[in-house]
Structure formats: structure tokens, C-alpha cells
N, C-alpha and C positions, 0 to 999 in steps of 0.2 A: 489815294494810296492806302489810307487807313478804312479798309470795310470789314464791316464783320463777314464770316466765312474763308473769304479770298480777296487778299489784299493786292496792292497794285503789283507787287514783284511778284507774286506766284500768279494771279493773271497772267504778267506778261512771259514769264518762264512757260507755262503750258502750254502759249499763242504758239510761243517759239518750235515748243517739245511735238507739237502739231504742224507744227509748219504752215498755219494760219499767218499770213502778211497782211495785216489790216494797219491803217495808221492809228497809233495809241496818241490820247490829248490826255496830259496829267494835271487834273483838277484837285488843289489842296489848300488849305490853310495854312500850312507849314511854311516859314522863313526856305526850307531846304526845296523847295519845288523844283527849281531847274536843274539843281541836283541827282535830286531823285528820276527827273526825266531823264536826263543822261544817264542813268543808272539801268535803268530799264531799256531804253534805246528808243526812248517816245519820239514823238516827231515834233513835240510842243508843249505845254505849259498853260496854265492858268491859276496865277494866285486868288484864294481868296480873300479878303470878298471883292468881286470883282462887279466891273460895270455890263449890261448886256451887249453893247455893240465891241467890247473887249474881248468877250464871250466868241460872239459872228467872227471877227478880225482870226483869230486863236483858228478858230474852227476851219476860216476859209482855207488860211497858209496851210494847217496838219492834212487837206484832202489835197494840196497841189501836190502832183507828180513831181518826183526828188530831179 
């Protein structure tokens, strides 16, 4: 959520302003993570630090069709 240049909310505002439908996984440090996903309209979440098959798990759910 936190990058330099283009942070996760203006990523996902441009996705939107484009009309680009990709699923967004929100990767953060932050206590506000699932917050912030719903903020954005992610499709999922992942705190860090996290473990790798938490990673896979996170990943598989945000490509299943809604």
C-alpha cells in the first residue's frame, strides 16, 4: 500500500479510471491491512510478515472467480 511513486489507493483508482478488472492482493505491514483492502476493493489481503504457503493460500482465493 505504502510505495514510493504510486501507492496502493492510486494504483487502484487508475485500475478503476481505466477500467482494468484485475484482482488486487493487498500486501502490508500495517495492523489496517484488511481495512485498507476494503478500501481499495481488493479481493484479499496479506499481513506482514507472513509465512509462504499463507502467501500461495492469499493468492489462490484473490484469482478464484467471485
Amino acid at each position: 500500500m505504502r510505495m514510493p511513486v504510486l501507492d496502493g489507493w492510486e494504483f487502484a483508482r487508475i485500475m478503476k479510471e481505466r477500467g482494468i478488472k484485475v484482482p488486487i492482493l493487498v500486501m502490508t505491514a500495517a495492523r489496517d491491512a484488511r481495512r485498507w483492502a476494503q478500501e481499495i476493493g481488493a479481493q484479499g489481503y496479506v499481513s506482514k510478515p507472513f509465512h509462504l504457503p499463507d502467501l500461495v493460500a492469499a493468492v489462490e482465493k484473490t484469482m478464484q472467480p467471485e
